[in-house]
C-alpha positions as CSV (number, residue, x, y, z in Angstrom):
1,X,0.0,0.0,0.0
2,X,1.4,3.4,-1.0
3,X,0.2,6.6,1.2
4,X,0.9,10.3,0.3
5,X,0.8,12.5,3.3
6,X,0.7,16.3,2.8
7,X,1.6,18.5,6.2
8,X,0.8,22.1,6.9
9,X,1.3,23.6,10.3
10,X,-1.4,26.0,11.4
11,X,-3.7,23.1,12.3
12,X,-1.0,21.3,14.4
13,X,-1.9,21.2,18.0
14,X,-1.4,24.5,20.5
15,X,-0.8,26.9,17.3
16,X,-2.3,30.2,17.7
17,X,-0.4,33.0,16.5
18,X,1.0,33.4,12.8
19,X,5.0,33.8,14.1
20,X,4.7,30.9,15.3
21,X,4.6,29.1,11.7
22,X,6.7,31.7,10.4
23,X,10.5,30.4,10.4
24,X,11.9,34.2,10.7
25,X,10.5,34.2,14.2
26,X,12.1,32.0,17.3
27,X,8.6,30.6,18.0
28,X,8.9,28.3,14.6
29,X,11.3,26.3,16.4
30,X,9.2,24.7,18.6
31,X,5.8,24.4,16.1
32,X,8.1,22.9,13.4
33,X,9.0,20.3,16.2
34,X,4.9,19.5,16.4
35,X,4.4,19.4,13.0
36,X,7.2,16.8,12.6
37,X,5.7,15.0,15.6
38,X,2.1,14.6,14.0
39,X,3.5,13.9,10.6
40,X,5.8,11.0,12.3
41,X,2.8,9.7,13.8
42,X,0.5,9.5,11.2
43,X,3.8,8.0,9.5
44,X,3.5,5.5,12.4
45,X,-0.2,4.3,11.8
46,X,0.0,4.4,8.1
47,X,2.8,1.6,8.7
48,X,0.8,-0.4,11.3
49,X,-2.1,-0.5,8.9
50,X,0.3,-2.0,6.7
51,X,1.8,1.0,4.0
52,X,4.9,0.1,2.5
53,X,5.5,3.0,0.8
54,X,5.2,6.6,2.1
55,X,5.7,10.0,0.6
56,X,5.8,13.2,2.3
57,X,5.4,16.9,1.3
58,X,6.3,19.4,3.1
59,X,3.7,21.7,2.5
60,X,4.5,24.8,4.7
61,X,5.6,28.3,3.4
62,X,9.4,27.4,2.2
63,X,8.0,23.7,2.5
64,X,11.4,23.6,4.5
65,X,10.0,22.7,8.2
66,X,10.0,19.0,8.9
67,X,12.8,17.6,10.9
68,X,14.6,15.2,8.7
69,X,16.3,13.4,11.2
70,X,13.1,12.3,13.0
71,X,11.5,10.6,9.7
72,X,11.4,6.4,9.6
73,X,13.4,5.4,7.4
74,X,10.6,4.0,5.4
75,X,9.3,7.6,4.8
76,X,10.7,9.9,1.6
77,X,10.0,13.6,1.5
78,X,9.2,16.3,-1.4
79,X,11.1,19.1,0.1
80,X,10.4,23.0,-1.2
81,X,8.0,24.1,-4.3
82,X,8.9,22.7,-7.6
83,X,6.0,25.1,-9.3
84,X,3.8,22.5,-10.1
85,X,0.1,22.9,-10.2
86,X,-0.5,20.6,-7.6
87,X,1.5,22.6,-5.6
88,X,0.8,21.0,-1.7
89,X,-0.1,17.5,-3.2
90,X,3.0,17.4,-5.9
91,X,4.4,14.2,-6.2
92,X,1.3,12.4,-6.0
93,X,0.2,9.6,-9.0
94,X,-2.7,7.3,-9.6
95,X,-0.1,4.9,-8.1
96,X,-0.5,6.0,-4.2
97,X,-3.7,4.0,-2.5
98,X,-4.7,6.7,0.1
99,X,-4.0,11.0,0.4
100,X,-3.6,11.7,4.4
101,X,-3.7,15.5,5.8
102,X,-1.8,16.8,9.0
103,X,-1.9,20.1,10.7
104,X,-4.5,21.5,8.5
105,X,-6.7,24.5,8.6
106,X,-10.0,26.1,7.8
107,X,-10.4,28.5,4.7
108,X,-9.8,31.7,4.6
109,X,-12.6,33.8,6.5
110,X,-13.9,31.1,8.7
111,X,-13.4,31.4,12.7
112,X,-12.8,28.2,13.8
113,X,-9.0,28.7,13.8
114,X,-7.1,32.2,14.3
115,X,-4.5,31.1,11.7
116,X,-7.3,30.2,9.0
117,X,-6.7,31.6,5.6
118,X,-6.5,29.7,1.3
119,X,-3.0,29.9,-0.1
120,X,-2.0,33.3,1.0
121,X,-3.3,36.0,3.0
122,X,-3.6,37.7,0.0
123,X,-7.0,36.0,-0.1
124,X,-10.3,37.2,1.0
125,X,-12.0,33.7,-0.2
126,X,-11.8,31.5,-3.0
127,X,-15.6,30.1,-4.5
128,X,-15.1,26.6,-6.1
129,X,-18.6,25.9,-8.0
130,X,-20.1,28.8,-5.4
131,X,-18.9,26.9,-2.6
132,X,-16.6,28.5,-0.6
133,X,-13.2,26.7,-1.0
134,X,-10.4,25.5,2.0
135,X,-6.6,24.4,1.0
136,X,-8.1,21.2,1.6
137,X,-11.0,21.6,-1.1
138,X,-8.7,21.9,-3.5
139,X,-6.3,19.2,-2.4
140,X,-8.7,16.7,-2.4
141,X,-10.0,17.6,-6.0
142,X,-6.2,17.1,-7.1
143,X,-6.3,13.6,-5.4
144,X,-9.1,12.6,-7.2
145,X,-7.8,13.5,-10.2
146,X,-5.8,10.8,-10.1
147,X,-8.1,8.6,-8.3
148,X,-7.0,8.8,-5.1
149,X,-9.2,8.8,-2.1
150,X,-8.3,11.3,1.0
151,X,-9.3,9.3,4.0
152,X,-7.6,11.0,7.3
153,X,-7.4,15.0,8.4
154,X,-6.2,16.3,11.2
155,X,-6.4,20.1,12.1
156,X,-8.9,22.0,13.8
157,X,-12.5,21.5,14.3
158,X,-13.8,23.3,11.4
159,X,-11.6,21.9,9.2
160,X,-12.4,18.5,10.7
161,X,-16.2,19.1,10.3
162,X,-16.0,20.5,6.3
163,X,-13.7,17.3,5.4
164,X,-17.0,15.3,6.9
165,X,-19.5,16.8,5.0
166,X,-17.5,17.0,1.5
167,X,-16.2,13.6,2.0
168,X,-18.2,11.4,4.0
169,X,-16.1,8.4,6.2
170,X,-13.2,10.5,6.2
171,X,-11.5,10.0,9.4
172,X,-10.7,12.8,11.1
173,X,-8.6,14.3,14.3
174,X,-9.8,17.7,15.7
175,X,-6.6,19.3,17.5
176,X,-7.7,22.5,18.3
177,X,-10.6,24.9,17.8
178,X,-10.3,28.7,17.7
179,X,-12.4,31.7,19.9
180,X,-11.7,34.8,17.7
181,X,-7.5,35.2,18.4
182,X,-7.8,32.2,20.7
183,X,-7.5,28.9,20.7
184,X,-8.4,25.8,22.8
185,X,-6.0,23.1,21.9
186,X,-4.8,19.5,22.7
187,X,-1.6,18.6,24.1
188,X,0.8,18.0,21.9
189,X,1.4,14.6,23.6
190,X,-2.3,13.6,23.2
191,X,-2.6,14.8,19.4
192,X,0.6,12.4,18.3
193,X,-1.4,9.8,19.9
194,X,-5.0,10.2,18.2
195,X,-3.4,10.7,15.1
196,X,-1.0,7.3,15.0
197,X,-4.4,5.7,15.9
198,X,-7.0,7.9,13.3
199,X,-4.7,7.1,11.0
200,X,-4.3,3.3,11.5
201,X,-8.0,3.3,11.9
202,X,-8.4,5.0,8.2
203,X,-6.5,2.8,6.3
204,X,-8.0,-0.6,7.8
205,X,-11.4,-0.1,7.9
206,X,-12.5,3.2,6.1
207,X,-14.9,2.5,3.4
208,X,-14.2,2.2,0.0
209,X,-14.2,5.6,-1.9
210,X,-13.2,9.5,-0.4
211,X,-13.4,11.2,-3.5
212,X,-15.2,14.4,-3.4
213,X,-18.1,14.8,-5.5
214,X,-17.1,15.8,-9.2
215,X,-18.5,18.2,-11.5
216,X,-18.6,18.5,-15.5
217,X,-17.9,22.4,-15.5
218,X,-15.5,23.7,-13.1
219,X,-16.1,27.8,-12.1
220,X,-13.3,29.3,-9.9
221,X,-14.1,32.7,-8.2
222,X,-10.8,34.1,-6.4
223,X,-11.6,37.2,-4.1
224,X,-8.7,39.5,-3.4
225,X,-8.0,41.6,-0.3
226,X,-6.3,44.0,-3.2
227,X,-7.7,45.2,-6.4
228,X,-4.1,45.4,-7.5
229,X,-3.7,41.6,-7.7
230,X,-6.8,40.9,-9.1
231,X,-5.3,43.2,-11.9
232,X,-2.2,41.1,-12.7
233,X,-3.8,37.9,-12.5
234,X,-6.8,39.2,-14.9
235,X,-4.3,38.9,-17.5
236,X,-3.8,35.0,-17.7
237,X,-5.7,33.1,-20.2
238,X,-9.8,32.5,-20.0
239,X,-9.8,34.5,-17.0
240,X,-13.2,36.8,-16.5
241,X,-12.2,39.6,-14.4
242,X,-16.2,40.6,-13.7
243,X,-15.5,43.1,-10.5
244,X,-12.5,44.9,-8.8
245,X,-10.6,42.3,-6.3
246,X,-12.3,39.3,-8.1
247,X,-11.6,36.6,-10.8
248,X,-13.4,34.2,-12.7
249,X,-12.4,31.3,-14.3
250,X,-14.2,28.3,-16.0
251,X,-13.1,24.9,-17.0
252,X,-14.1,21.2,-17.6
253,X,-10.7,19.7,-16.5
254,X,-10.0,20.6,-12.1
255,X,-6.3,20.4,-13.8
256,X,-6.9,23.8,-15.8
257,X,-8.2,25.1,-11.9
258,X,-5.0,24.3,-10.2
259,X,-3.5,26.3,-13.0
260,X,-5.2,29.1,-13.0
261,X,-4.7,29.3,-9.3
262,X,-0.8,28.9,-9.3
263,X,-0.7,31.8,-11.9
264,X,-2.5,33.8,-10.7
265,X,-2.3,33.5,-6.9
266,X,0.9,31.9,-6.0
């Protein structure tokens, strides 16, 4: 069995504050050190369900933040951002059996975690078929593209919740939950734990599917904090630029999406 893991870090547990995912800032020391932790263990229970094969991005700002030395030696990494589309899922094929999310976060505008944002906090909201869109929204359209059910999330609770309802038997591990600039959070010690296990428990006896539910036309809606980057990106091909600070941008193939976004927003 081959499992790809992406990790983030704002959805790790205890996180609260943005310098403390930011590696310019002593506090990134000690989060990177979680994130490593949660990635190890769901490492851990992917190999007790039986994986033989594990790949890991690094999917965090300079995608520079795991700890090498604490990886199993069964585990390989994707290190930094080749400029792919796929962007926090490259190095994914239709050969892997399962997708696996640690530390992850709710989309931009939602208040279930003080770190919540999509892509950049350049962002006001990205609409994906009128729907607002999280990271993990698009990550799990870019599994599917090659057939490959997402079956496990960790991050916090409203993340948690909207992998549920878009993808139903997903398991999932709620680490924290967020009260405006606040957050409520479990130990570190516990979340390592409940992951290794979630984990393990996703890969034995989830049911067969985790694909998100597919459309014939794709319509991506990007919302801009800035009217000045709606501007630049208005240029790239097919792209409707109907208001100031928004795009627009239609397609039958969620490949031609992923595009469009790392054009035009990364």
């Amino acid at each position: 069995m081959k499992v790809f893991i992406s990790a983030d870090i704002e959805g790790t547990a205890g996180i609260t504050e943005h310098a403390e995912g930011n590696r310019e800032h002593p506090e990134w020391a000690e989060f990177r050190e979680y994130m490593t932790d949660e990635l190890v263990a769901a490492c851990q229970g992917a190999r007790a369900a039986g994986a033989t094969e594990i790949l890991v991005k690094d999917a965090h700002a300079s995608a520079r933040n795991l700890i090498l030395s604490k990886l199993p030696d069964y585990v390989s990494i994707v290190r930094g951002w080749s400029g792919h589309p796929d962007l926090m899922m490259f190095g994914l094929d239709d050969g892997f059996d399962a997708a696996i999310y640690t530390g992850y976060h709710d989309r931009a505008g939602a208040d279930s975690n003080p770190l919540a944002h999509t892509l950049t906090g350049r962002i006001q909201r990205i609409l994906l078929n009128g729907v607002p869109a999280s990271e993990f929204t698009l990550n799990s359209h870019c599994a599917a593209r090659y057939g490959v059910p997402s079956v496990f999330l960790s991050g916090d609770r409203g993340m948690c919740d909207a992998a549920k309802a878009a993808i139903p038997g997903i398991v999932t591990v709620a680490t924290s939950e967020g009260f405006g600039p606040a957050s409520r959070s479990m130990s570190p010690a516990r979340s390592t734990v409940a992951i290794r296990e979630g984990v393990q428990a996703a890969l034995s006896t989830a049911p067969k599917g985790g694909l998100p539910a597919r459309s014939d036309l794709w319509e991506l809606e990007i919302e801009f904090t800035n009217p000045v980057d709606a501007y630049r990106g208005s240029w790239y091909p097919g792209m409707d630029y109907p208001a100031p600070r928004i795009l627009r941008f239609r397609s039958n193939d969620f490949f031609e999406v992923q595009r469009a976004i790392r054009f035009t927003v990364l």
